[in-house]
N, C-alpha and C positions, 0 to 999 in steps of 0.2 A: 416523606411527601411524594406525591405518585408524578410521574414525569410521563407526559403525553406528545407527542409526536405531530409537527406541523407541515406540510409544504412549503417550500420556497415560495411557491409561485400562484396561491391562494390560501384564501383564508377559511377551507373547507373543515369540515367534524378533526379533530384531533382524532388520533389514533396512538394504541396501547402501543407497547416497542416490540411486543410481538408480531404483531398487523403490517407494521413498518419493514419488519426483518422479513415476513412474508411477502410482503408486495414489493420491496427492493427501490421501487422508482413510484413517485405518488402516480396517481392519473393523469395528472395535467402537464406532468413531465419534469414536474420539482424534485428536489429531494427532499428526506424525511430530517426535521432536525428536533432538538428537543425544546421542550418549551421553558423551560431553564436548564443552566448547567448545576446542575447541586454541588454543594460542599462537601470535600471529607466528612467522614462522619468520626475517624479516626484519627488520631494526631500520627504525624510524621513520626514519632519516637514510636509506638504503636506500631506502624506499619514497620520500622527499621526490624523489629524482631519476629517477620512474615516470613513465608517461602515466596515465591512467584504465586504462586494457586492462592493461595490465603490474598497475597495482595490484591489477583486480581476478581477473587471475590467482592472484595471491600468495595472496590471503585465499580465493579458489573453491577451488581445491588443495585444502585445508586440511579443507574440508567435503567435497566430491566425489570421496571417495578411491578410486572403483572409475573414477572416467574417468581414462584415460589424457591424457597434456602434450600431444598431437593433438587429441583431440576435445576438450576444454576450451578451448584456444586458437581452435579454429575457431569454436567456437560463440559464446565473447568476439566475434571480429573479426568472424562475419555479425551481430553484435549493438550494435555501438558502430559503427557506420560511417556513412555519409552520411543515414542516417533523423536523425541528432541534425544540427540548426542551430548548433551552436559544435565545436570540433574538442577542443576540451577536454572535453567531454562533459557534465560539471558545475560550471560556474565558479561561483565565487565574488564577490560585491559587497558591498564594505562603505558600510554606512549607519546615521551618527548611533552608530560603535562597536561597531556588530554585524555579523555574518559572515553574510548570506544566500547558503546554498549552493542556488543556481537546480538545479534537480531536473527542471525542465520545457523541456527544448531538444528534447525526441521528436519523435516523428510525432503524438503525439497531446496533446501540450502540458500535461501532468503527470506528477508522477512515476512513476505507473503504467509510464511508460514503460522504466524501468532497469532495471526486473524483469521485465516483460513482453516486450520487444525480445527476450530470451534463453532466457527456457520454454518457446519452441518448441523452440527449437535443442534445449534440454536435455533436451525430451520426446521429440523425435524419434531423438535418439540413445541416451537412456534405452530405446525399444520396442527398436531393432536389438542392443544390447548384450542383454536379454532374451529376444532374438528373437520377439517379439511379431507375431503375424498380424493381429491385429482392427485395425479402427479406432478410433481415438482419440476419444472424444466429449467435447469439452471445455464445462465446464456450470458456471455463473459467475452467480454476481448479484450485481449493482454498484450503489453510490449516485449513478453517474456517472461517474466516471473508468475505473475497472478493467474496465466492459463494453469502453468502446472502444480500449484500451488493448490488449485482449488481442484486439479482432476483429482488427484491426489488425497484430497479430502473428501469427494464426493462420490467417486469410482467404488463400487459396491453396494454404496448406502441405498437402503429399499427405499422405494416411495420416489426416489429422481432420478433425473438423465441430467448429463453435462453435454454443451455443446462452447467449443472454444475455436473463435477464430483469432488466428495472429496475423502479422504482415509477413508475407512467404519470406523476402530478403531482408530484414527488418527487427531478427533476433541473432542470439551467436549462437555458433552450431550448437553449442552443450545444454543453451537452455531451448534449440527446437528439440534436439536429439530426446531430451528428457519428455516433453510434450509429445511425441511423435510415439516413443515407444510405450506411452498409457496403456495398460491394461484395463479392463472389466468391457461387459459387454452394454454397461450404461454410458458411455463414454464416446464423445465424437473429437476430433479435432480437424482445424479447414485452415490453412494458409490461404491467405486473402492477395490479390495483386494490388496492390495500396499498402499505404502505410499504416501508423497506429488509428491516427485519426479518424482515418477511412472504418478501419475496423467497427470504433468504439462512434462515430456516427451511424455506422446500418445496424448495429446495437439498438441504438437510442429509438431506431425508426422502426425496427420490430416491435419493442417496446410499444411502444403509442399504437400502433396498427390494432385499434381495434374492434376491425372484421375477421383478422388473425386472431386476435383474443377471444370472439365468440366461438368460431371455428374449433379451436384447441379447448375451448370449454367442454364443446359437444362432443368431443372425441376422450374427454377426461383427461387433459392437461393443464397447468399455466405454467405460466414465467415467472422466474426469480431471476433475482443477479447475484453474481457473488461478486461484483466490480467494487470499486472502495465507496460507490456512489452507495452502496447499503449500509447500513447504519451497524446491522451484524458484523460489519469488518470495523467501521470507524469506534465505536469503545472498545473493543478489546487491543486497538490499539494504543489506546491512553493508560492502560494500565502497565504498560512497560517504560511509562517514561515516572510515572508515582513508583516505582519497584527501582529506577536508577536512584531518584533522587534518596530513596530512605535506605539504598544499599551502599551511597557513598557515609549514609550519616551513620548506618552500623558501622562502616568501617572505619568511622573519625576521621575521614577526608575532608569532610565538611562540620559545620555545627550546626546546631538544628534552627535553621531559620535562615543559613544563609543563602544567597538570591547566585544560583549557578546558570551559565548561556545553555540553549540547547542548539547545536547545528542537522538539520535534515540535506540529505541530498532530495531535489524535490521534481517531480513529474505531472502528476496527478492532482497534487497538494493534500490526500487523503493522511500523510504519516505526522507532516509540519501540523495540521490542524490537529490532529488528537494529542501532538506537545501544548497546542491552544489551547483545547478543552480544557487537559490537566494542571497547567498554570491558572487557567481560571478557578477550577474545582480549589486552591489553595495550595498548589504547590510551589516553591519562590523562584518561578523561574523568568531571568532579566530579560534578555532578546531572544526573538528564537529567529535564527541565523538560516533563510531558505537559498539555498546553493543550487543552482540551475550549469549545465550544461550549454551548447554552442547556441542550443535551441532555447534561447534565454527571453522570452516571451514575460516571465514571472518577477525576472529581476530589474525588465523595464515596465512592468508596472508597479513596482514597487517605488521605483525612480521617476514616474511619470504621471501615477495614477491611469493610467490608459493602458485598456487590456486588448493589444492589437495582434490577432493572430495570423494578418495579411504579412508574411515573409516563408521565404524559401523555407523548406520543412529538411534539417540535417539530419542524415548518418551519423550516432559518432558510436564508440568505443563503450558510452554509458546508454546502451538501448532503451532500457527501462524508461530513462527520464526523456526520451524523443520522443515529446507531447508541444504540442500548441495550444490545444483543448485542454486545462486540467480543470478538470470536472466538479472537485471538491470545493475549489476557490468558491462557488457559488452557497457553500454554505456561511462564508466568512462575509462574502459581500451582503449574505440578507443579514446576517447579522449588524454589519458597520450603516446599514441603510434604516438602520432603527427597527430592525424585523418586519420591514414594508413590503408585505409579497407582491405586490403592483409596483414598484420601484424595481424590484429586485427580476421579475419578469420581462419587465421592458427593456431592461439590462441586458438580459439575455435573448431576449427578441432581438437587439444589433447585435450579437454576436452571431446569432445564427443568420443574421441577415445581412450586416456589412462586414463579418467580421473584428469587430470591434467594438469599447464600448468605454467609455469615460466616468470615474466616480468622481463627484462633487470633492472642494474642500474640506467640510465637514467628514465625511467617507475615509478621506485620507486622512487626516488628524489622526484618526482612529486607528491609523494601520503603524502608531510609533511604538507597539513590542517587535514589530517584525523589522529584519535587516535584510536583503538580495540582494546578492551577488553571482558571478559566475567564474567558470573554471573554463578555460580553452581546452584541447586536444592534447596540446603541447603540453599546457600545467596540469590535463589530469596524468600524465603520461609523468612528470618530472618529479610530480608528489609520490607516486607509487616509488620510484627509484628513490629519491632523497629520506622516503621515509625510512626506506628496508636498507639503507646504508649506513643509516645514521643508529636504528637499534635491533636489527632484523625483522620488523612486524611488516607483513607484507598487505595491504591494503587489495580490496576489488576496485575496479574502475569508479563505480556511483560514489565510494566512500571516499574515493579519493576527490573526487570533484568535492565534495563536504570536506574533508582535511584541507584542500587549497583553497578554499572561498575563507576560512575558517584562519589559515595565518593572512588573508587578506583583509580580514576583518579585523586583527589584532594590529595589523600596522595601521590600520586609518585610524581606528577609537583607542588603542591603546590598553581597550579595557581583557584585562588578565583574570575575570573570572573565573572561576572553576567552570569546566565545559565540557558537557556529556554531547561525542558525535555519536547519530545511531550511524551502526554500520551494518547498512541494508543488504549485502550479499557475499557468499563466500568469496574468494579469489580465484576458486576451483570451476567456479562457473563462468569465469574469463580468461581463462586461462592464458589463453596466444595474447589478448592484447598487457594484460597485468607482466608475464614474462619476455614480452616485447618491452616494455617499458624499463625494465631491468637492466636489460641489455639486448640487442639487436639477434646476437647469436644465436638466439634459442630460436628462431622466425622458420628456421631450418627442418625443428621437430612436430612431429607428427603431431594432433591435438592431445592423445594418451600420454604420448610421449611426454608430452608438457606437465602433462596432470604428478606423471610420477617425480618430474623434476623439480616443480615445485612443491610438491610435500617434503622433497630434500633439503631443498634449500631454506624452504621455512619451518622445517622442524616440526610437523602437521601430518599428521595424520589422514590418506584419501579421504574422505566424508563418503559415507555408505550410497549416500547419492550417485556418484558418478563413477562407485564401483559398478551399483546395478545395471547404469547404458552402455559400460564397455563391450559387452556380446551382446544387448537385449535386442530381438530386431522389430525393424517397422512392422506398426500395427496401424498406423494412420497416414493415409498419404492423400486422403482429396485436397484438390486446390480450388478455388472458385471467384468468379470476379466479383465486384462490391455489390453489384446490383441484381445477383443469383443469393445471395444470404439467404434469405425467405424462403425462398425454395430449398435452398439446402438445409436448413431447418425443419421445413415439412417432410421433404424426402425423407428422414432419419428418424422423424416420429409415424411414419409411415400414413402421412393425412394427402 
């Protein structure tokens, strides 16, 4: 059955999921969801005898029903192939009882990579299916991960340009440094003076602008996003959590049918929602556990139904998930709103206008698969040491905020499910605060220095990643204030 593509925030022509993957953000400023979630088509015992690519055909299909079994598969195979460090794509480690599904064997050593490795492929075969002349301008702001993620993916590729703004003080050296030294000559990157939000609002307001849209028409451009706000990002992420569950059932950890917890560390809400999707598509998954940081905006609407994003905006150690704004949640609330794009609009018309916005009882009812919770400074800092003391596995900052929401979660409900944590980043891309947490002594060494002492101590191997930024040098250094974006945009497409 063909699976057609709606806005959030009208009830405008549906669109194919290539259309969708094209345009990134509707016109009216919704996002593109699907007009049902389809079922397996595959039984779990099926999928347990797949590789990654096989599985994540199964579940792509499902969503992508205007590409043909050709271009889907190719796009899979230029996307799962020798860029990933394990042939498995996403294994799995168990520690101390729990399932960490490793997310981070990419090119750019988080999970960014799973989604992004493929939204080329699926953009550039989305414009020829459309037959599209322009170029592809892909316009992205990141807390960290998701800029280099996608230069990364995109850098080269004919037919676009990437432009990536971050917040200048606002990632950790390793993942600006990574950002910063981008090669190709399609490729911009801008440190912003604000923060994530700042970023990913003069985003949103590019987006909409458009007398800029007609502008860059006549010059042979448009916009795309590779933000997790595209739908190109959000399925290929459901298909790593169908790939945990039928790889605990190959391995007889589980039996086929029973109901395992999933935990995300969570920002955007873009990674917890594609665990949504795949429990809904029929996969038996009980809670799924969103773990927020100091910046805990998501675990008090979970506790409150009010999505209030009027509070001090934190620093902490897990940059990624220093969000207010998570963008994705808006796909979950038109769904709990009955798919009411006039509810679900007005919703967000007070967020952008008071900050804030309340779902009904009914709304809420609706939100009892989901569990949040948070992780302070302190416990994501305690979980990294108690974990690596207890059996050596050395945890990134984000996973650990998910490891410590996760035994906070076991002591209130008790409930001892089998539990796949994703673990969204290496350790190698946090290095000083991950071997700060260890222990104080290391505070001493240099950031390299760090790099080589934890491959020591955790028995790991450098990741190719952060051999490459040890000499690479700056290739990008513009900065620019929130309200120059546009311009520094135009500047660089030369309009």
């Amino acid at each position: 059955m063909e699976v057609f593509y709606n806005s959030t925030r009208s009830t405008g022509t549906p669109v194919k999921a290539s259309e969708a993957i094209l345009k990134g953000l509707s016109d009216d400023g919704g996002l593109f969801v699907p007009d049902h979630i389809p079922a397996l088509d595959k039984s779990l015992k099926e999928l347990s005898a797949m590789n990654y690519q096989e599985v994540a055909y199964e579940v792509m299909k499902l969503y992508l029903t205007d590409f043909t079994e050709e271009e889907l598969k190719n796009c899979i195979n230029r996307a799962y192939d020798s860029k990933f460090d394990t042939e498995v794509i996403a294994p799995m480690v168990e520690a101390e009882g729990a399932y960490y599904l490793e997310l981070f064997h990419g090119s750019t050593i988080a999970f960014k990579d799973m989604a992004l490795s493929i939204l080329p492929h699926l953009m550039i075969t989305s414009a020829r299916k459309n037959h599209i002349k322009n170029e592809i301008v892909i316009l992205t702001a990141t807390s960290g991960d998701t800029g280099k993620a996608a230069l990364a993916g995109f850098a080269g590729v004919e037919g676009t340009r990437i432009i990536v703004f971050y917040p200048k003080n606002g990632v950790s050296p390793i993942q600006e440094k990574q950002m910063v030294t981008q090669k190709g000559d399609n490729t911009l990157v801008v440190g912003i003076h604000g923060n994530f939000d700042d970023a990913q609002t003069g985003v949103k307001m590019i987006f909409s602008d458009k007398e800029l849209a007609k502008e860059m028409d006549e010059k042979g451009f448009q916009f795309s996003s590779a933000n997790s706000i595209n739908i190109g990002r959000l399925v290929p992420q459901i298909c790593y959590y169908v790939y945990a569950y039928a790889q605990l059932l190959a391995e007889e950890k589980i039996t086929d049918g029973e109901v395992i917890n999933v935990v995300v560390p969570t920002g955007n809400f873009g990674n917890i929602l594609a665990a949504f999707y795949a429990k809904n598509m029929g996969v038996p998954i009980g809670k799924l556990i969103c773990a927020s940081n100091d910046n805990k905006v998501l675990y008090d609407f979970f506790s409150t139904g009010t999505y209030d994003r009027n509070r001090e905006f934190m620093l902490t150690t897990s940059p990624s998930m220093d969000i207010l704004i998570s963008s994705n949640l808006e796909r979950l609330i038109y769904r709990i709103a009955g798919n009411d794009a006039a509810k679900n609009a007005e919703l967000m018309a007070a967020l952008s206008g008071q900050g804030k916005y309340e779902i009904t009882d009914d709304m809420k009812a609706q939100l009892v698969d989901f569990y949040g919770n948070y992780a302070n400074e302190t416990e994501t800092a305690e979980e990294i040491k108690r974990l690596y003391n207890n059996c050596g596995y050395v945890l990134d900052t984000h996973t650990s905020v998910a490891s410590a929401v996760y035994q906070k979660y076991v002591a209130e409900t008790g409930d001892n499910a089998k539990t796949v944590i994703a673990s969204t980043a290496s350790p190698f891309k946090f290095t000083r605060s991950v071997m700060n947490a260890i222990d104080a002594k290391y505070d001493a060494m240099s950031d390299f220095e760090l790099v080589d002492e934890l491959s020591k101590i955790a028995n790991v191997k450098v990741p190719n990643a952060i051999e490459e930024i040890r000499t690479a040098p700056v290739l990008h250094d513009k900065q620019c204030d929130v309200d120059k974006m546009k311009d520094t945009v135009k500047g660089f497409l030369n309009m």
